[in-house]
N, C-alpha and C positions, 0 to 999 in steps of 0.2 A: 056459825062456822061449820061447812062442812067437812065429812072425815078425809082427811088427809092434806090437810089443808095447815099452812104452821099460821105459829102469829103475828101480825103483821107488820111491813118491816119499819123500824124504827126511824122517824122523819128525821132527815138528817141538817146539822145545823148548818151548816153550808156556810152563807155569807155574812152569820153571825160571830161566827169562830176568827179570832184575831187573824189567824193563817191566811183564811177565805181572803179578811179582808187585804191581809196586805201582800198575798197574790194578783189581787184585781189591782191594785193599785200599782204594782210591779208593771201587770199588761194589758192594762188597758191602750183601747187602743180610740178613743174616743172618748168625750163626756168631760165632768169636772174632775174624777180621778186623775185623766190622762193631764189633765189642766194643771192642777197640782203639782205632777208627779215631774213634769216641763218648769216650771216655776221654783220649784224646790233643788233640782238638779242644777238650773241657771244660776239658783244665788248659791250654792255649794260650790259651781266652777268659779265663780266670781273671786266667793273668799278665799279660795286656793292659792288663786293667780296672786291675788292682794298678799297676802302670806309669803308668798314664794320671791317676791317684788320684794315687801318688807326685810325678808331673809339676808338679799340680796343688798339692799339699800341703807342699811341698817336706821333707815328713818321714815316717818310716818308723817304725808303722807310721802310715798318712796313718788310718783310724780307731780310736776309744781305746772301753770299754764300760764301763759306769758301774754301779759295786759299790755304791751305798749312795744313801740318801735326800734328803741333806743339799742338795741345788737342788731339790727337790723346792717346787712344781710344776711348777719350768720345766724341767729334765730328771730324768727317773724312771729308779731301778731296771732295766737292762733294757735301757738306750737303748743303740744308736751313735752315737757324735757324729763327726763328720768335722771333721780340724783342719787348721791350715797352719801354718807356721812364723811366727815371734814376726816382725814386721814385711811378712810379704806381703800385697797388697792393702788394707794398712794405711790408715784414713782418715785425712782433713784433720788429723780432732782428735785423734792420737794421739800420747800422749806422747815426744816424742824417734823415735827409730828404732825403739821397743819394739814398735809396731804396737799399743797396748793406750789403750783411751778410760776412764777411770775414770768410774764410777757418775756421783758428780760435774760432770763434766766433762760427760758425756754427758747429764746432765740438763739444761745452759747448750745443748749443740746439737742436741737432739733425736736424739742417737743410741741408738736401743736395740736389744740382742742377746737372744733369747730371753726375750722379755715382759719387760724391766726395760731402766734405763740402763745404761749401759755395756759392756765387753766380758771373757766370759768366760773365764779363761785358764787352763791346765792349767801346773802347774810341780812343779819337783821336790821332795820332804820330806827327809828325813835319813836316812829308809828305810822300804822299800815301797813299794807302788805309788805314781804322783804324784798329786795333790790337781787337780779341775777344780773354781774357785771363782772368784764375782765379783770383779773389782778395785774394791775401793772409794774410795780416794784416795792420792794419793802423800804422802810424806813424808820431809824432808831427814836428813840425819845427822844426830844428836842433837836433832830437831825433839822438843818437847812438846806431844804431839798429841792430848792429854785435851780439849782445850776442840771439838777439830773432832770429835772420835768422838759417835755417839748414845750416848749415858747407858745404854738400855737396855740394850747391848749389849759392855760392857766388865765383868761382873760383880761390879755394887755397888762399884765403886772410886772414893773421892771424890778423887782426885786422881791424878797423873802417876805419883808414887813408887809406889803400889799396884795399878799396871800391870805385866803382862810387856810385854815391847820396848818402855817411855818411860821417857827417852825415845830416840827410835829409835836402835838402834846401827847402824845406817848406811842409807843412803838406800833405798827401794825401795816396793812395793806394798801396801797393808792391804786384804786379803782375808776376804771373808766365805763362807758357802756362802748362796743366797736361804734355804732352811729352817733353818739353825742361830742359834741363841740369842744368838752372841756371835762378833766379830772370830778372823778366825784367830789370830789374833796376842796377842791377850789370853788364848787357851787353851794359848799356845803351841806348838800344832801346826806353825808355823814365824814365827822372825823376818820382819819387811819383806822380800817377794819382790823379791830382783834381778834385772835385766831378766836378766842371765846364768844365773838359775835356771827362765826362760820355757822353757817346751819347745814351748808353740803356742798358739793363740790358737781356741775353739770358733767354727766355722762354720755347721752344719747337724745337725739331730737326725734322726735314722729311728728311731723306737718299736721295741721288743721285740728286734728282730736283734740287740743287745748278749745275749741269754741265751746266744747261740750260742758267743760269744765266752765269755762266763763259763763255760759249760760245760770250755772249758779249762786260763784263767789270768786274764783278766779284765787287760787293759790300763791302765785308771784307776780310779780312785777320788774321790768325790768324800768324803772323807773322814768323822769320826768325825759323827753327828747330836748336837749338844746337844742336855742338858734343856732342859724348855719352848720346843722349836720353834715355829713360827706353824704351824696347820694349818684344815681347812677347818671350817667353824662349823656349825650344824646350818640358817642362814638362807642360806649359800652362800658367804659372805666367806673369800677367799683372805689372807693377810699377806703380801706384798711387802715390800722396800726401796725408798723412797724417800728425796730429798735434798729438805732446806727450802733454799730460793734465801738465807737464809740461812750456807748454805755451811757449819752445825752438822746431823749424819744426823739423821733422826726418821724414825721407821716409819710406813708409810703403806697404806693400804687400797683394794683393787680387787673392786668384787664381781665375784660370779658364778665365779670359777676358771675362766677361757676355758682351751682348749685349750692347752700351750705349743707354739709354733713357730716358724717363721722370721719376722723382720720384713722392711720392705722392705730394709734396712740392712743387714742380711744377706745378704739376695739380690744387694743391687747388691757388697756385700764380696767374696763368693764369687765 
């Protein structure tokens, strides 16, 4: 070493130092860092959104994908529906604590969930995936509920005895799907829903994203399509449900097949 000369300077740890490294990994702007640092960010927004949804839904998972036609037109093949547990953001006119407005009911207050009266509710079957289907009217224990059901829709039965569940064996839901032929319940695809078999109540639809879903396991179902559905005409006529203020079901007609979506009733629920 010559004179004046100091000594020499200490190798610095640079990219061994924790700091170093989770600097570059902060700005990289290329390489497996940068790989990482995109992949770790993706599944942190991911679980956020899941979380925030959850917050919101108060059920897991907070949305279901819908295997089959049977609401068709008001939800398709293909959808995701976003739900929330059976009495959250519940309206006025919901029955009890169930958070659920029957068809019915919701025709007396102008409440409608995806282009029809009342509120759509997903619940559980006996096995497989759960059934998302309108609630049509409630019904007591051992009620005889042949005179309130529409005719159409009970399969050629002149009376209570030639029903399944009349009459009801214990109190709860009569469920329809909008496109099928006949009451859940007359096909027997399940007795009167109990509030206790509610797993949530349908909120909001987004078109197609359920394939992504089906692609793997498919969350819901809106279960099996009856013979002779209502389907669209070759003049434009969709079949709906409707209730006669008579408080006995009759089907009832909407032209044009409008888009399905959210109503304001929805929006203010959500």
């Amino acid at each position: 070493m010559s004179a004046g000369e100091g000594p020499p300077p200490k190798p610095s740890a640079g990219d061994d130092e924790p700091d170093g490294l989770i600097q570059q990994f902060l700005h990289a702007e290329s390489g497996p860092l940068m790989f990482a640092r995109e992949m770790v960010t993706s599944m942190a927004t991911v679980a956020l959104v899941g979380l925030l949804l959850f917050a919101i839904s108060g059920v897991w998972p907070p949305m279901v994908a819908v295997e089959s036609g049977s609401m068709n037109p008001n939800m398709q093949k293909g959808d995701l529906i976003f739900v929330t547990e059976p009495g959250r953001f519940a309206p006025d006119a919901a029955r009890g604590d169930t958070g659920v407005v029957t068809h019915r009911v919701g025709e007396e207050v102008g409440y409608k969930t995806f282009n029809d009266f009342g509120t759509v509710v997903i619940y559980e079957r006996r096995s497989g995936p759960p059934v998302i289907h309108r609630a049509r009217f409630w019904v007591e224990d051992g009620e005889n509920w042949y005179d309130e059901a529409n005719k159409a829709w009970i399969e050629g039965a002149d009376n209570c005895a030639e029903m399944d569940n009349c009459p009801a064996p214990h109190a709860g839901f009569i469920t329809k799907g909008d496109n099928n032929a006949y009451y859940d319940q007359t096909r027997n695809i399940r007795e009167p829903v109990k509030p206790e078999w509610l797993i949530g109540t349908a909120r909001l639809r987004i078109p197609y994203l359920g394939w992504v879903r089906l692609g793997f396991s498919g969350a819901a179902t809106t279960g099996p399509v009856d013979p002779g559905v209502a389907s669209a005409t070759t003049d434009g006529s969709v079949a709906v449900n409707a209730t006669a203020s008579s408080g006995v079901e009759t089907p009832g007609w909407v032209e044009g097949g409008s888009n399905p979506g959210l109503s304001s009733n929805q929006i203010a629920a959500a």
